[in-house]
C-alpha positions as CSV (number, residue, x, y, z in Angstrom):
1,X,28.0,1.3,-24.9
2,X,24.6,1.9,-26.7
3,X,23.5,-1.4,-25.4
4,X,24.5,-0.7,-21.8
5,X,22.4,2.7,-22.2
6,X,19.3,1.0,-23.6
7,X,19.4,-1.6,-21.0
8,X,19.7,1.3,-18.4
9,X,16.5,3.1,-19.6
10,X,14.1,0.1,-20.3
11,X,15.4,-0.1,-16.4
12,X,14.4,2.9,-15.5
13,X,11.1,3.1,-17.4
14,X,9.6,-0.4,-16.3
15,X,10.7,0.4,-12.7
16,X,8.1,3.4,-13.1
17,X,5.6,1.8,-14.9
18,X,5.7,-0.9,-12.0
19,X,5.1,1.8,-9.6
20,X,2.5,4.0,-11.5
21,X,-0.5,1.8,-9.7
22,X,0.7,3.7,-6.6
23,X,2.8,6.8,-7.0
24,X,-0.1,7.9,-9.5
25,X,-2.9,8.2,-6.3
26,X,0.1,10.0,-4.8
27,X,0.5,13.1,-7.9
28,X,-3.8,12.7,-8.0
29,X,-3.7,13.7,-4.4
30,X,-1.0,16.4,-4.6
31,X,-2.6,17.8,-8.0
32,X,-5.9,17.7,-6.5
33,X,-8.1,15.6,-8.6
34,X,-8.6,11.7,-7.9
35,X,-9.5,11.2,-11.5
36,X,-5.9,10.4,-12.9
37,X,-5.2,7.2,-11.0
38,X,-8.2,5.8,-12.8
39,X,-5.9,5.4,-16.5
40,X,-3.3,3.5,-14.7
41,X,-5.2,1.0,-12.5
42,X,-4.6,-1.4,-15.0
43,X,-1.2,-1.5,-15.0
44,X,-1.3,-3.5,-11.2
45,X,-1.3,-6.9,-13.0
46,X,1.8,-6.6,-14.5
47,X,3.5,-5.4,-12.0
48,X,5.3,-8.4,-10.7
49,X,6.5,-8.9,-14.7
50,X,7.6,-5.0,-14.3
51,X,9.6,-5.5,-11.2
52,X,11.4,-9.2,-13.2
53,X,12.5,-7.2,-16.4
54,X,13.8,-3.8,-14.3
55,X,16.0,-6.1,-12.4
56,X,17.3,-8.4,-15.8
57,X,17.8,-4.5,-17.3
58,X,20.0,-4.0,-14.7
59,X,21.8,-6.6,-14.6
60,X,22.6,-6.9,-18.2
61,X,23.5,-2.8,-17.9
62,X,25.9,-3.8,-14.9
63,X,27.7,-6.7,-17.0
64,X,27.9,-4.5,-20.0
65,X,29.8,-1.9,-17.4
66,X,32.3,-4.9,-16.0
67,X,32.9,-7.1,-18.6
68,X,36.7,-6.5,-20.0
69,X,36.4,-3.6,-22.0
70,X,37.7,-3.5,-26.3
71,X,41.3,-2.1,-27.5
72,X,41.7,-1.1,-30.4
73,X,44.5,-1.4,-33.3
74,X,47.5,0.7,-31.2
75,X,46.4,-1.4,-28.3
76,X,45.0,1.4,-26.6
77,X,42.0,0.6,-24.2
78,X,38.2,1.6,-25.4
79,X,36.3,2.7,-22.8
80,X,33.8,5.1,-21.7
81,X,33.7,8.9,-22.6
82,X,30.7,10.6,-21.3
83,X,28.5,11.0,-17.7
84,X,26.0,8.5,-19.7
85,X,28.5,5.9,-19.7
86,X,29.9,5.8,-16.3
87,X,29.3,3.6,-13.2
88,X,28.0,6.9,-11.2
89,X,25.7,7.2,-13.9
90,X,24.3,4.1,-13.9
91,X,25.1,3.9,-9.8
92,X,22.5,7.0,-10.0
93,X,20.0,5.0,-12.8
94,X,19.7,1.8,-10.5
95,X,19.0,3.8,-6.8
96,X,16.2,5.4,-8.9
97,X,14.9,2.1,-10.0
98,X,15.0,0.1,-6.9
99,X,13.5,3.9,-5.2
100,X,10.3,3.4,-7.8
101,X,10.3,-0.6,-7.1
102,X,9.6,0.1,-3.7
103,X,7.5,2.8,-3.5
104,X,4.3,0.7,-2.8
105,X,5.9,-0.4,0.7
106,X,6.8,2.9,1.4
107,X,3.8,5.1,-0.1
108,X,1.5,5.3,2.6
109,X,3.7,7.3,5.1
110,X,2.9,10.4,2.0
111,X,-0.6,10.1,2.3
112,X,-2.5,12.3,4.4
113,X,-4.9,10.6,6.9
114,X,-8.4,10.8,6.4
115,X,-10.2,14.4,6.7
116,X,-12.3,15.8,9.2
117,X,-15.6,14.8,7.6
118,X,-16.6,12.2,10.0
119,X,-19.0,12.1,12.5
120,X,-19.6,11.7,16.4
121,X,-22.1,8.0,16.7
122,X,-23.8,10.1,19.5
123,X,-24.8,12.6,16.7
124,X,-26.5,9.9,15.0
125,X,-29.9,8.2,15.5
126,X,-29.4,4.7,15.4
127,X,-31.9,3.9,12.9
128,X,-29.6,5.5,10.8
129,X,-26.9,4.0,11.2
130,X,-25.6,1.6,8.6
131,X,-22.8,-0.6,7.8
132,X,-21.6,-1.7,4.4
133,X,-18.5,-3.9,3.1
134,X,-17.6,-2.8,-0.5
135,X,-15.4,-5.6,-2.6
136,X,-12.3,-3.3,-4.1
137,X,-9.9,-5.1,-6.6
138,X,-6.9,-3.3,-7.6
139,X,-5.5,-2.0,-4.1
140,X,-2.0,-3.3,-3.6
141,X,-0.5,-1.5,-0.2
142,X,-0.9,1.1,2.1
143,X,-1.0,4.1,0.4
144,X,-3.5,2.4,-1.9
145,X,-5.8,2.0,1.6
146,X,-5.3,5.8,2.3
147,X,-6.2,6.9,-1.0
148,X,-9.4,5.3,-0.3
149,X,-10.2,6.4,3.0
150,X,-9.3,10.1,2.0
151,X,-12.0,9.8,-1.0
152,X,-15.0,8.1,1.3
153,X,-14.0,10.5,3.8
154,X,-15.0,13.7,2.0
155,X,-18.2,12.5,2.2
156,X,-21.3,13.4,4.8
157,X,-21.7,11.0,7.2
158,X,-19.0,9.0,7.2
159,X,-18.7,7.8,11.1
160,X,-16.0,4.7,10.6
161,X,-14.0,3.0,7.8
162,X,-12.0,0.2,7.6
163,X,-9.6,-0.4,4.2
164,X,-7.6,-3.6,3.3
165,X,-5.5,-4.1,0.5
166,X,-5.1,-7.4,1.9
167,X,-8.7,-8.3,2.1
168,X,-9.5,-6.3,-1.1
169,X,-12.8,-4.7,0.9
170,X,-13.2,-1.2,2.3
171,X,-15.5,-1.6,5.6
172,X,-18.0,1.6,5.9
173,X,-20.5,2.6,8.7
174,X,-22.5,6.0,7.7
175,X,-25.1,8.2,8.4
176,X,-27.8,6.8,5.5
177,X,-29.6,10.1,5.8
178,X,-26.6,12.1,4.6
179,X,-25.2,9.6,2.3
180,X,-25.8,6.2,0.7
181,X,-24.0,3.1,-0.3
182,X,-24.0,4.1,-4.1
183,X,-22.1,7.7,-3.2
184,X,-19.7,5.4,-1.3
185,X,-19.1,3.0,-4.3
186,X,-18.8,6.5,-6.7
187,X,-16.4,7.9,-4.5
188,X,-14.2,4.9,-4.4
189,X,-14.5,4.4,-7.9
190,X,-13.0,7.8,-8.4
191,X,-10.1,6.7,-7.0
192,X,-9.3,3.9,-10.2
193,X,-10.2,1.3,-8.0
194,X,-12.6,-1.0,-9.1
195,X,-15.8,-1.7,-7.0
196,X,-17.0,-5.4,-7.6
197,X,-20.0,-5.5,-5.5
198,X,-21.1,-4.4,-1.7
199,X,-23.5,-5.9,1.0
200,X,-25.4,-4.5,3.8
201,X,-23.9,-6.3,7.1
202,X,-26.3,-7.5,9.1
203,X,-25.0,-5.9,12.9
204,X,-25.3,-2.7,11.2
205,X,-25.1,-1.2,14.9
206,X,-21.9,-3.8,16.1
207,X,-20.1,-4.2,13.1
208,X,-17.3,-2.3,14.8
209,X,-18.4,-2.1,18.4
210,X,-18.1,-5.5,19.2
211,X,-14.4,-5.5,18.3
212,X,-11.9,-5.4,20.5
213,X,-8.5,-3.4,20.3
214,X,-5.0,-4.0,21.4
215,X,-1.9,-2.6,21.3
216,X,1.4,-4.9,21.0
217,X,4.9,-3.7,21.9
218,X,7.0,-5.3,19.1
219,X,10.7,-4.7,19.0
220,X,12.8,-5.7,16.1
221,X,11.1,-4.1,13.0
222,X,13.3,-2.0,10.9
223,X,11.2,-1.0,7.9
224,X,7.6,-1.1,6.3
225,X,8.8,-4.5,5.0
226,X,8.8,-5.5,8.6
227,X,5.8,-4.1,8.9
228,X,3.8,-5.9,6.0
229,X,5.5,-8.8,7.5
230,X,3.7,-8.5,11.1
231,X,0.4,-7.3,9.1
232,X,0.3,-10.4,6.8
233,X,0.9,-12.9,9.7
234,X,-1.9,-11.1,12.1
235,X,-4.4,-11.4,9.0
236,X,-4.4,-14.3,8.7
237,X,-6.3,-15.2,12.3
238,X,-9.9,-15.4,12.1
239,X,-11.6,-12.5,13.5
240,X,-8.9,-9.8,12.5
241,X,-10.4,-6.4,11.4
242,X,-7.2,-4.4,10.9
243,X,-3.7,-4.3,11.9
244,X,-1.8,-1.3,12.3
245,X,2.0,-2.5,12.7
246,X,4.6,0.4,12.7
247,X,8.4,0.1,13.2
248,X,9.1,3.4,14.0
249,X,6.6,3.3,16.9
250,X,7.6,-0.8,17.4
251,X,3.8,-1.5,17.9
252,X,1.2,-2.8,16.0
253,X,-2.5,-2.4,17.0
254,X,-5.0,-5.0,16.1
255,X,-8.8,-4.7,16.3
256,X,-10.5,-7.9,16.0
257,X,-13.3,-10.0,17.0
258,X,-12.8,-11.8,20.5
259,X,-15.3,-14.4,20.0
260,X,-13.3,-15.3,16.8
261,X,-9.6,-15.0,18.3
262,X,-7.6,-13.9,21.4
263,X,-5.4,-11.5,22.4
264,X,-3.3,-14.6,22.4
265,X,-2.9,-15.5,19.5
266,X,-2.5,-12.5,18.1
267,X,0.8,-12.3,20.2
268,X,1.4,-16.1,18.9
269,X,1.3,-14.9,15.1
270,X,3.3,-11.5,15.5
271,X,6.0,-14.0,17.4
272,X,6.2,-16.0,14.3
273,X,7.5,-13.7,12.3
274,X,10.4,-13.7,14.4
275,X,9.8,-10.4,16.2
276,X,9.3,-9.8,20.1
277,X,6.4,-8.9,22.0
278,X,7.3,-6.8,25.1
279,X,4.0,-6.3,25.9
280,X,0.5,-5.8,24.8
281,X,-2.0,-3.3,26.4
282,X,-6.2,-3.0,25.2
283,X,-7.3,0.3,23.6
């Protein structure tokens, strides 16, 4: 049963690795420093590989528990003698796995929100207002988006901010004269992120005021797989900013541009997916 205990643990550690990309801004977060999730950024690539040898680990471990098991010379039957070697052991080693698998489509309900550090647009002159999109590679799902936010937020100034995984940019409009683009780019840096460039948008004052907002009444999401679902389909419309979909609340809240889309289609694309719009208010 060595092999069936080997295949069990290569299961269990590339199941972690796969999620370290994710869980690790989590234990930054909690341990109070940012600067850990920066030595296991790089590991994001391989992730889809990860996930592909944790579930051939498994199987091979669940074969090796099934197959018809060895008698010996007396004709007595061989089989398993310690907790190691037992279907609730490897029962126990496979929820674990699948638990770690996942984690990136359920991390971002254990992030905190942002913090308290932004401020009130009628505290700021409008000269100073600015508003910068930042091109972030290495973001991969919600929490990822959170861990961002939570970084750019600690600084001065901070009045908005917009984070997509999905888009791979992080959309920021400050105060300039309590912080600047290159404090942004640090601060989400810290995060093990990486930063591939920024531009000043040209509406500094309306890159978010112009948008629209509208909350949808969806029923028939059951998880955050539901939810990545709705967010994916939405995203794809021209003019999208954000989408917010939650199944717990069955809503998803959509700021976009309404020169570039409609309230319509919006509902059009979240129908798609196979899900119901009940109804659909403007925030």
């Amino acid at each position: 049963m060595k092999v069936q205990n080997s295949a069990a643990g290569l299961s269990l550690l590339t199941a972690f690795a796969s999620s370290l990309c994710c869980i690790v801004p989590f234990i930054a977060i909690l341990a109070g420093t940012s600067s850990l999730a920066a030595n296991f950024s790089w590991i994001e690539p391989a992730q889809p590989y990860l996930y592909g040898l944790s579930v051939l680990a498994l199987g091979f471990a669940w074969y090796q528990q099934f197959k018809p098991k060895v008698a010996d010379d007396c004709g007595c039957e061989v089989g398993p003698t310690s907790f190691l070697q037992t279907k609730k052991f490897l029962g126990i080693v496979t929820v674990f796995a699948v638990l770690m698998m996942a984690f990136p489509y359920y991390s971002g309900s254990l992030f905190a929100n942002g913090s308290s550090n932004s401020v009130l647009m009628a505290d700021v002159a409008d000269e100073n207002i600015v508003s910068v999109e930042f091109e972030v590679e290495g973001m991969t799902c919600g929490g990822c988006e959170k861990h961002v936010s939570d970084a750019v937020y600690k600084l001065d100034g901070i009045i908005e901010l917009t984070a997509s995984y999905e888009n791979e940019n992080t959309i920021v409009k400050f105060d300039d004269s309590k912080t600047s683009a290159e404090e942004i780019e640090k601060a989400i840096a810290s995060t093990g992120y990486k930063v591939l460039g920024y531009k000043v948008l040209e509406n500094n004052d309306g890159a978010f005021s112009n948008l629209s907002t509208f909350e949808y009444r969806v029923t028939g999401m059951t998880c955050t797989g539901c939810e990545s679902h709705v967010n994916t389909a939405v995203k794809k419309l021209a003019g999208v900013e954000s989408v917010a979909a939650s199944y717990k609340e069955e809503k998803a809240v959509v700021k976009f541009d309404p020169a570039k889309t409609s309230k319509e289609e919006i509902e059009k694309a979240i129908s798609s997916t196979g899900y119901k719009v009940e109804g659909v208010k403007e925030n």
